[in-house]
VEXDREN-2710 file (C-alpha; in Angstrom, 1 decimal):
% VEXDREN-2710
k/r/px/py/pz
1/UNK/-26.8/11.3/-9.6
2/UNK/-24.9/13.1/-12.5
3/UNK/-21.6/15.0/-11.7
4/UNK/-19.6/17.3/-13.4
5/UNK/-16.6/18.1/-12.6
6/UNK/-15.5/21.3/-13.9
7/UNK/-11.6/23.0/-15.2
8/UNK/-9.3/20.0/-14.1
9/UNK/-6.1/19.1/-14.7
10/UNK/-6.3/15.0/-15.7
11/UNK/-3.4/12.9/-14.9
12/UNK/-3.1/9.1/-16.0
13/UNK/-0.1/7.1/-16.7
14/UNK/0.2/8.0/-20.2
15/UNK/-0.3/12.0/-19.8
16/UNK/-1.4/15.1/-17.9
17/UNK/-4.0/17.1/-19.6
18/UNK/-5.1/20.5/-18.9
19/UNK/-8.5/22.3/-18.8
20/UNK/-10.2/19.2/-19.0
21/UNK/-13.9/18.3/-17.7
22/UNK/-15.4/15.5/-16.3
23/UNK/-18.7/14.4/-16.4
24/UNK/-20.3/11.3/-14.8
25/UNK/-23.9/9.9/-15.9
26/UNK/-25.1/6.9/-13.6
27/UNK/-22.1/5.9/-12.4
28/UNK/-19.8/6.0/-15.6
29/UNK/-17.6/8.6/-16.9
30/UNK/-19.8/10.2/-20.0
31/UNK/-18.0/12.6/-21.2
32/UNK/-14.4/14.0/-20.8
33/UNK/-13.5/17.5/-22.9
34/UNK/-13.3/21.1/-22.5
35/UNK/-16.5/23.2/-21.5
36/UNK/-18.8/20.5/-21.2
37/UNK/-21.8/22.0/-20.7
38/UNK/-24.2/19.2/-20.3
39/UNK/-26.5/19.5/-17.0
40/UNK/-25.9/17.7/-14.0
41/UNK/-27.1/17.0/-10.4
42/UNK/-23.9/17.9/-8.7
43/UNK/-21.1/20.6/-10.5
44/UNK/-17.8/20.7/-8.7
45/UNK/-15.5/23.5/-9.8
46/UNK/-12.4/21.9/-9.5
47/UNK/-10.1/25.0/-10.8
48/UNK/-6.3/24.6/-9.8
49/UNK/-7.1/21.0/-9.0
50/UNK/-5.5/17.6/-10.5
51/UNK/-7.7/14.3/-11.3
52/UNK/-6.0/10.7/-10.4
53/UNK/-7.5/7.3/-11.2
54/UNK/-8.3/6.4/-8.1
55/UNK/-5.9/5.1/-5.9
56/UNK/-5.3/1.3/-4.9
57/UNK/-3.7/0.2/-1.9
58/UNK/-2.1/-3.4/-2.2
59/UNK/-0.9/-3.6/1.6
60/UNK/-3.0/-2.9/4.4
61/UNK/-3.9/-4.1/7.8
62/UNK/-7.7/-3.6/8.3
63/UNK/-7.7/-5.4/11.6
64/UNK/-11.4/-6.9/11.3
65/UNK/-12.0/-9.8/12.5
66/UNK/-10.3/-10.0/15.9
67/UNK/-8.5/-6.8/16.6
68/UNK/-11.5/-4.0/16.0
69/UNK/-10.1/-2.1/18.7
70/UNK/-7.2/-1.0/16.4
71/UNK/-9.3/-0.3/13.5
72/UNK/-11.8/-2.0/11.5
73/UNK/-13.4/-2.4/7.8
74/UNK/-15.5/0.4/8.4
75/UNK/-12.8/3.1/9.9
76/UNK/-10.4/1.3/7.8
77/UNK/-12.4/1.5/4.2
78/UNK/-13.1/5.5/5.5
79/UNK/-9.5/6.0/6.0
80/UNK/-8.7/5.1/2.7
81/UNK/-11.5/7.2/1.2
82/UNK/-9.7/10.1/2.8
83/UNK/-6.5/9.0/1.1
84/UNK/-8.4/8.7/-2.4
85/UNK/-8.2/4.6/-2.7
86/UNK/-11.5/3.4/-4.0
87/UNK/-9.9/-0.1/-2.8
88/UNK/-7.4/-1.7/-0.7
89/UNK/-5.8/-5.6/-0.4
90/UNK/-6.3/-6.6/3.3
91/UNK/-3.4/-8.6/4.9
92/UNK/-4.5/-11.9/6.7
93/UNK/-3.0/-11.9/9.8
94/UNK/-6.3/-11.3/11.4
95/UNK/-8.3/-13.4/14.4
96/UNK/-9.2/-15.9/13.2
97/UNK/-6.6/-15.8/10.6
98/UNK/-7.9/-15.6/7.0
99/UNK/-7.2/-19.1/5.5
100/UNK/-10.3/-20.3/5.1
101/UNK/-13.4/-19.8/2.9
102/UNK/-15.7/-17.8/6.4
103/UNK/-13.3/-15.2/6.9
104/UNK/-13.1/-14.6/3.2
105/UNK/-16.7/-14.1/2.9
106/UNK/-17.1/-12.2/6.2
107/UNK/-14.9/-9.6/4.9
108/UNK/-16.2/-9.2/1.9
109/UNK/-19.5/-8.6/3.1
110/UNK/-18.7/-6.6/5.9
111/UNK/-17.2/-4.2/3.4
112/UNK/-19.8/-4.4/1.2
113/UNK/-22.4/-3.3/3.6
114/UNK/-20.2/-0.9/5.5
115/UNK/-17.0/-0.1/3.6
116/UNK/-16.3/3.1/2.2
117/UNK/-13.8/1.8/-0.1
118/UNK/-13.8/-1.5/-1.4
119/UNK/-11.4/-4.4/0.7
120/UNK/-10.2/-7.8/-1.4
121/UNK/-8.9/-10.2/1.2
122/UNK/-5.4/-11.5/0.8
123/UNK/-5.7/-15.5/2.1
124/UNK/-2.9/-17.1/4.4
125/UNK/-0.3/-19.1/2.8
126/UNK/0.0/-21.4/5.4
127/UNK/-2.8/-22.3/7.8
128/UNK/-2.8/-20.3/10.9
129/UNK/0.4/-18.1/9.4
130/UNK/1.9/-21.1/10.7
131/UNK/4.6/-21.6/8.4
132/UNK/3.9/-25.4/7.6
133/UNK/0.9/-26.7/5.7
134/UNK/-0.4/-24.4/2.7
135/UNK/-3.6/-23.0/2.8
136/UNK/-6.4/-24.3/-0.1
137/UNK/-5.3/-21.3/-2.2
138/UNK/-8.0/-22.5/-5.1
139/UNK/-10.9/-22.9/-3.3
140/UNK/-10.0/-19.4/-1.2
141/UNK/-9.5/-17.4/-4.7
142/UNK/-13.0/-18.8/-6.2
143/UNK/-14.6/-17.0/-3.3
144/UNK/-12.9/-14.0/-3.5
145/UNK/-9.6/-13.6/-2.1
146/UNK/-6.7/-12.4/-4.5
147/UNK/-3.2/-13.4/-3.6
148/UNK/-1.9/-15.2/-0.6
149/UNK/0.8/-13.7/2.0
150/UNK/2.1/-14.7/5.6
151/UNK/2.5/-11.1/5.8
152/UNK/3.7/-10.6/9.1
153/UNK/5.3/-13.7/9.6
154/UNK/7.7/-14.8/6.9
155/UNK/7.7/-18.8/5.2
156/UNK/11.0/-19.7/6.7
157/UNK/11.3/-23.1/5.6
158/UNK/12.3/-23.3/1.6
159/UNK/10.2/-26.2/0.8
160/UNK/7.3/-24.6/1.8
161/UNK/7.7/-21.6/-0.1
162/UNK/8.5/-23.5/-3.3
163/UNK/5.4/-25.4/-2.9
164/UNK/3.9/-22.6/-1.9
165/UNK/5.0/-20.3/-5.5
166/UNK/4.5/-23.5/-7.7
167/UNK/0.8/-24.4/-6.0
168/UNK/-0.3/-20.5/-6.5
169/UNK/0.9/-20.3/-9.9
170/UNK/-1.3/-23.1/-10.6
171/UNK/-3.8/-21.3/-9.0
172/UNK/-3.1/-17.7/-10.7
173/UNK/-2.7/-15.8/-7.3
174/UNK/-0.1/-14.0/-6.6
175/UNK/2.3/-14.5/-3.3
176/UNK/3.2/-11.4/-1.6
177/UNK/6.6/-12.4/0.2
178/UNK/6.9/-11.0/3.7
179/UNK/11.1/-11.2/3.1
180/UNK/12.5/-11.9/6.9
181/UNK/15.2/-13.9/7.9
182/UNK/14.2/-14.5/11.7
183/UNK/17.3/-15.8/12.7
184/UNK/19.5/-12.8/11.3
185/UNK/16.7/-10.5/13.1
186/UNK/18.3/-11.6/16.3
187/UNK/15.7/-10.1/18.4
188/UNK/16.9/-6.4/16.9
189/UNK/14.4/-3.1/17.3
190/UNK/15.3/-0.9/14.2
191/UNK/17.8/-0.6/12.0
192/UNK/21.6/-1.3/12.6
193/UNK/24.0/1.5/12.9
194/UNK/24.5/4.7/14.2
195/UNK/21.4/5.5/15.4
196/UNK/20.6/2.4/17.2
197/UNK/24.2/2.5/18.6
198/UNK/23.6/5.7/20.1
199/UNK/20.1/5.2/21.3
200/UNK/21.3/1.8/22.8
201/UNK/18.8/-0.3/20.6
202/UNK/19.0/-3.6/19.2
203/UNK/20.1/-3.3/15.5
204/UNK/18.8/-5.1/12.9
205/UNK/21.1/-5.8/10.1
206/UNK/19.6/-5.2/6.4
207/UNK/20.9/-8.7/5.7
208/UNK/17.8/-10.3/7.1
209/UNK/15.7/-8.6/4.3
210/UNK/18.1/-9.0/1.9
211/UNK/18.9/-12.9/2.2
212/UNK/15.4/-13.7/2.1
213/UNK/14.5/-11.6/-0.7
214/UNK/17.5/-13.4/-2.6
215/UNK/15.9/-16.7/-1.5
216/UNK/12.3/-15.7/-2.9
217/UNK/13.9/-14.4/-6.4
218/UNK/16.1/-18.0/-6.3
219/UNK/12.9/-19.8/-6.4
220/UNK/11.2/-18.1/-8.7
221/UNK/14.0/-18.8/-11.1
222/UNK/14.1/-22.1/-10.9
223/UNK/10.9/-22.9/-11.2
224/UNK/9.9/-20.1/-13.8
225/UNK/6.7/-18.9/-11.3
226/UNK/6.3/-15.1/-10.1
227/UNK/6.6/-13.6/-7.2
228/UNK/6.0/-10.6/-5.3
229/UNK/8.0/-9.0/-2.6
230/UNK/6.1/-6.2/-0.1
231/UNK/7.6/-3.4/1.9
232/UNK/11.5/-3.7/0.7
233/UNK/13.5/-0.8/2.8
234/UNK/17.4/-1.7/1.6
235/UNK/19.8/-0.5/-1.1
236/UNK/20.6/-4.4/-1.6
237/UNK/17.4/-5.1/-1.5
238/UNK/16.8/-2.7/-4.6
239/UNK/19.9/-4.1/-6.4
240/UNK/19.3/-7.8/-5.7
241/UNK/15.7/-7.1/-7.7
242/UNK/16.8/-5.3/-10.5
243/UNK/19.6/-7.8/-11.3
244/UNK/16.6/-10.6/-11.3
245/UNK/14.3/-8.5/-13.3
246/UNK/17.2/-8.3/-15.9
247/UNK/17.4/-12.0/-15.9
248/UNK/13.9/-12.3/-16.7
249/UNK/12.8/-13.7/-13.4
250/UNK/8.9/-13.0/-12.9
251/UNK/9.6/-10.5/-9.8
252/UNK/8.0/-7.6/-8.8
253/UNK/7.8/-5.6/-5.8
254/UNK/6.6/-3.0/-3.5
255/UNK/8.0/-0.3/-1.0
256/UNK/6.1/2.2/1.6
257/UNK/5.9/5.6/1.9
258/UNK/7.5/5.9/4.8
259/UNK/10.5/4.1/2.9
260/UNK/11.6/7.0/0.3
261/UNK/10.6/10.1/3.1
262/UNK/12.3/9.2/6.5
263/UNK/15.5/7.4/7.5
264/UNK/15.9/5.7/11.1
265/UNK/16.9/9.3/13.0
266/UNK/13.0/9.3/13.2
267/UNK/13.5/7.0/16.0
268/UNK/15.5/9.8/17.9
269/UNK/14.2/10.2/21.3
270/UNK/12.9/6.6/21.5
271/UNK/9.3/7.7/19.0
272/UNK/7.7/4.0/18.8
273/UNK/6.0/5.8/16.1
274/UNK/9.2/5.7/13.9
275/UNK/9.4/1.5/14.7
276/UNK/8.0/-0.9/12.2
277/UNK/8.8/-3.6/10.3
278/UNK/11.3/-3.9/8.4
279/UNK/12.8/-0.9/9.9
280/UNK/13.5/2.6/8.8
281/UNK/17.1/2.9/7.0
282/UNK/19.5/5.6/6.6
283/UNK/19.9/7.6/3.7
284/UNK/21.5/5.9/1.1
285/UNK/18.7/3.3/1.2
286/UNK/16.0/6.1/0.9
287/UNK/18.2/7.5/-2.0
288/UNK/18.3/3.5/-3.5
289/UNK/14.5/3.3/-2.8
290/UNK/14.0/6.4/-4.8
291/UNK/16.2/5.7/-7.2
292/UNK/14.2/2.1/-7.6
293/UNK/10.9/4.0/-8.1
294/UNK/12.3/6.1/-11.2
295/UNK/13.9/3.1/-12.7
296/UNK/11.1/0.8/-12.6
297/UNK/12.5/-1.7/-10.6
298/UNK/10.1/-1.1/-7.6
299/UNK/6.5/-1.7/-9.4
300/UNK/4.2/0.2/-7.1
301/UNK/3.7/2.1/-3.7
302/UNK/1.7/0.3/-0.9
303/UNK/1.6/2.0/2.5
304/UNK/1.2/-1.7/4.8
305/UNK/-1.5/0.6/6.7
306/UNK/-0.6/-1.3/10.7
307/UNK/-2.9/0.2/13.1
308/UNK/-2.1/-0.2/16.9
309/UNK/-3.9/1.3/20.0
310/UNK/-2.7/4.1/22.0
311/UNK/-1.6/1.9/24.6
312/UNK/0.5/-0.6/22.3
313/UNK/3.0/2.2/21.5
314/UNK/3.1/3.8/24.1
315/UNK/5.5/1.4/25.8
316/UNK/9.7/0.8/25.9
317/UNK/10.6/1.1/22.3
318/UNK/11.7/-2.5/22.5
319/UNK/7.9/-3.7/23.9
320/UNK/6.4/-1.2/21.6
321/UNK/4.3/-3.3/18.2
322/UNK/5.3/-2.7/15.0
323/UNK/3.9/-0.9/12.4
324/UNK/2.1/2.9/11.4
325/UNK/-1.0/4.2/9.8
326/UNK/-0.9/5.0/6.8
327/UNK/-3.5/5.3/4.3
328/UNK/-4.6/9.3/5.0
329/UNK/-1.0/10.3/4.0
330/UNK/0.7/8.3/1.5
331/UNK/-1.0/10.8/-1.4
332/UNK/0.9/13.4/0.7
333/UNK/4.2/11.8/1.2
334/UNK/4.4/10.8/-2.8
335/UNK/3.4/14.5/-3.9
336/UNK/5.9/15.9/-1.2
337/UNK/9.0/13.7/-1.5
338/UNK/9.0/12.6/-4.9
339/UNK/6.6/14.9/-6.8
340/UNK/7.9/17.8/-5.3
341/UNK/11.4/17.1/-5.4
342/UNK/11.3/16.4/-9.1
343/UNK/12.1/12.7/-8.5
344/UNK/9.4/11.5/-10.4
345/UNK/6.6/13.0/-12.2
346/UNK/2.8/13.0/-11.8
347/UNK/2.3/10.3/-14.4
348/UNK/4.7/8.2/-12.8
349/UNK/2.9/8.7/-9.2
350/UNK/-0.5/7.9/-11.1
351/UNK/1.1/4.5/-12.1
352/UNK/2.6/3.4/-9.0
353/UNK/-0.6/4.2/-6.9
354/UNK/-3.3/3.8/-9.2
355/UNK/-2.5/1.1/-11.9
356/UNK/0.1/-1.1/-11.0
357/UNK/-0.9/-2.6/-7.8
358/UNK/-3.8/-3.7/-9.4
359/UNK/-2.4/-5.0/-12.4
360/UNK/-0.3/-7.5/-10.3
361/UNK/-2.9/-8.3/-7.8
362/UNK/-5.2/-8.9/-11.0
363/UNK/-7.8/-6.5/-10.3
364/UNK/-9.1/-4.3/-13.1
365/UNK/-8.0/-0.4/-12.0
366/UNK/-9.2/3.0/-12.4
367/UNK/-9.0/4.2/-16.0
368/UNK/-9.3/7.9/-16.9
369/UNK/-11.7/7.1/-19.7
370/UNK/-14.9/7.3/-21.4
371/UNK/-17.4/4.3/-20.8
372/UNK/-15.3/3.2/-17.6
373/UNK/-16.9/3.0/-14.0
374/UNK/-15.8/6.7/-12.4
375/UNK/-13.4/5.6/-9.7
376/UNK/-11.5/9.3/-9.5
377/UNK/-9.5/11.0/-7.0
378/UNK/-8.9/15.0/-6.8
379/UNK/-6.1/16.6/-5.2
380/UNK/-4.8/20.3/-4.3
381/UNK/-1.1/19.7/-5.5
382/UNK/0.4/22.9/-3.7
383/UNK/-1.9/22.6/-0.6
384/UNK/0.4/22.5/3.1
385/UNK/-1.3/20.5/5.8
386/UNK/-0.1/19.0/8.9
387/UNK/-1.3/15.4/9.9
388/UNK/-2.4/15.4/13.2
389/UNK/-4.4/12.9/15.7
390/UNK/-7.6/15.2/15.7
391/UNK/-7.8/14.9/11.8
392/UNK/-6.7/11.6/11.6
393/UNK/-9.9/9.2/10.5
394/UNK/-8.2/6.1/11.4
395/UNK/-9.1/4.7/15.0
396/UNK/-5.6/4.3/15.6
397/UNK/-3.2/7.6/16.0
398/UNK/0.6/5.6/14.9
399/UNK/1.8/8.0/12.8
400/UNK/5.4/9.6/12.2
401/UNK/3.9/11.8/10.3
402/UNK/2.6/13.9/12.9
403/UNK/3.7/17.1/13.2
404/UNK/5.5/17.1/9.8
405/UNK/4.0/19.9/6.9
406/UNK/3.2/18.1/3.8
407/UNK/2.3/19.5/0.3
408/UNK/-0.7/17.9/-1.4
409/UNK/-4.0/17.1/-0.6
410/UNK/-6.7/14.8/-1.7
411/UNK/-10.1/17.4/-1.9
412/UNK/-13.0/15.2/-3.9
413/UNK/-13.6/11.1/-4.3
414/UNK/-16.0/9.7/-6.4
415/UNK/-15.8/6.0/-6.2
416/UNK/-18.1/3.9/-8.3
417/UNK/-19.6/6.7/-9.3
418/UNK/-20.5/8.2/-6.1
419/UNK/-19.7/11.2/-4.6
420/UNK/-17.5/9.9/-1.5
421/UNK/-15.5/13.2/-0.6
422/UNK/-15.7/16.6/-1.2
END
């Protein structure tokens, strides 16, 4: 099928362009100028509407195998279609765990014949998420996965992340750090401070992020091998990377959505849907994290997608799983908070979405260009919506975006050339 996509507004890293049209022959982006006027099967007038590479998602939780009653590839994969990602990295700590070569293949091929989106498997560092004997990171990587992460559970013991870093560098995957210091946890809910103090919580003090992070940029260091850090929430944990990346030390890093928009009040009135891991801070940290996207220091924008059932949050906020959905809004949350705000511009959001997690997960991504696989995602910029559970695609409902108006909308997704969304 031929598309045309008609009067957009084209956005990549490098530049916005105006009155620009798309069109699409057998899968591949043809043509891109002003009045095309070639025929097609499908012509989308996408007046007032902006073109992204498509989006990719280097943190998610697909659930499949083992916990399908939270979400699966298929629900997952169309969740992310609705987001505009034409792929996503899926986290390992599944059931069985992915550390082996089956699991690897079962969830490519799962996606492949029922995904909406496509899902590359991140492999176990250590067998079982165990913590003590590495996973065989070369033989997993030749059959498909593309980095290696406890995610979930962090390496605790120092030896076994150096071997860890030194044996993936050999392998060229790339280890996406989990950064928890268990023992500073201290068996704390949300964040430390006033808001925990007043609800009676648990606090959890940012120095359990911050000492590990410090331990994972240490190695790297010495040893001259990269490494990756997900989901970082803290001011320090900001500083701590940009002083290393000014060093030279190979580290680069991600943060969430949910980590430049809210602070911990979202956990006012005891909402489990405000409690993940690591926690919601307070303001300055969202100001740091923000302040990390503009500079450069934080590389990209993952959303750690963590779907739970009904039922697992709606417990005891200290019972209560951690962990949110996220894939439907992140778009949303970027456009409103930082796009918006003025924070950052469009081009900017393109490259922390679209390019840069795949670029350090080694995966070829979306290009804006003549000759290159269509992989695009449209979006109403000045649209309002309100994320609720009826329009959520996601089997699970965890979100603390419920309720909340945002501004932006994906409208159209055409991913490997097909019309996906529109």
């Amino acid at each position: 099928m031929n598309i045309l996509l008609k009067n957009l507004t084209i956005v990549t890293k490098d530049s916005v362009t105006e009155g620009q049209d798309i069109l699409i022959t057998d899968g591949i982006i043809a043509k891109i100028g002003i009045n095309l006027t070639d025929s097609a099967d499908t012509v989308l007038d996408c007046t007032g509407k902006t073109a992204f590479p498509s989006f990719f998602d280097m943190h998610t939780h697909m659930r499949d195998p083992g916990f399908t009653y939270k979400e699966d590839i298929e629900t997952g994969t169309k969740a992310a279609m609705h987001g505009g990602f034409w792929g996503v990295a899926a986290m390992p700590n599944t059931n069985p765990v992915t550390d082996n070569v089956p699991v690897v293949e079962y969830i490519i091929n799962k996606a492949n014949k029922f995904g909406y989106a496509k899902v590359f498997p991140v492999a176990a560092i250590t067998k079982g998420l165990e913590g003590k004997e590495l996973t065989e990171m070369m033989e997993l990587k030749a059959h498909g996965a593309v980095a290696v992460s406890d995610d979930g559970k962090p390496v605790s013991d120092s030896n076994t992340m150096r071997q860890a870093l030194r044996y993936a560098d050999m392998a060229g995957m790339p280890v996406v750090c989990h950064s928890e210091d268990l023992s500073l946890v201290n068996g704390g809910v949300m964040n430390e401070g006033a808001t925990a103090d007043r609800l009676g919580l648990r606090g959890i003090t940012r120095a359990a992020e911050e000492a590990a992070i410090a331990r994972e940029i240490i190695l790297a260091k010495s040893y001259g091998v990269p490494v990756h850090i997900t989901h970082i929430s803290t001011k320090g944990s900001v500083e701590l990377i940009r002083n290393a990346k000014k060093e030279g030390v190979k580290v680069t890093c991600d943060t969430c959505p949910h980590y430049f928009s809210l602070t911990d009040e979202a956990c006012e009135g005891y909402d489990t849907h405000a409690k993940m891991n690591p926690p919601l801070r307070e303001a300055f940290d969202v100001a740091a994290i923000i302040e990390g996207l503009q500079d450069g220091t934080i590389d990209a924008i993952a959303t750690d997608h963590a779907p739970h059932h009904f039922d697992e949050k709606k417990v005891e906020f200290d019972h209560a799983l951690n962990g949110i959905i996220g894939l439907e809004t992140s778009f949303a949350v970027g456009c409103t908070y930082l796009y918006k705000t003025g924070k950052i511009t469009l081009s900017k959001l393109a490259e922390l979405m679209a390019d840069t997690p795949c670029n350090i997960l080694n995966i070829e991504p979306a290009e804006m260009k003549e000759g290159k696989v269509a992989n695009i995602t449209v979006c109403d910029l000045n649209e309002t919506w309100m994320p609720t559970p009826e329009n959520t695609v996601s089997k699970s409902k965890n979100s603390p975006y419920y309720g909340k108006e945002l501004t932006g909308k994906v409208k159209v997704v055409i991913t490997d050339g097909i019309l996906k969304l529109h």
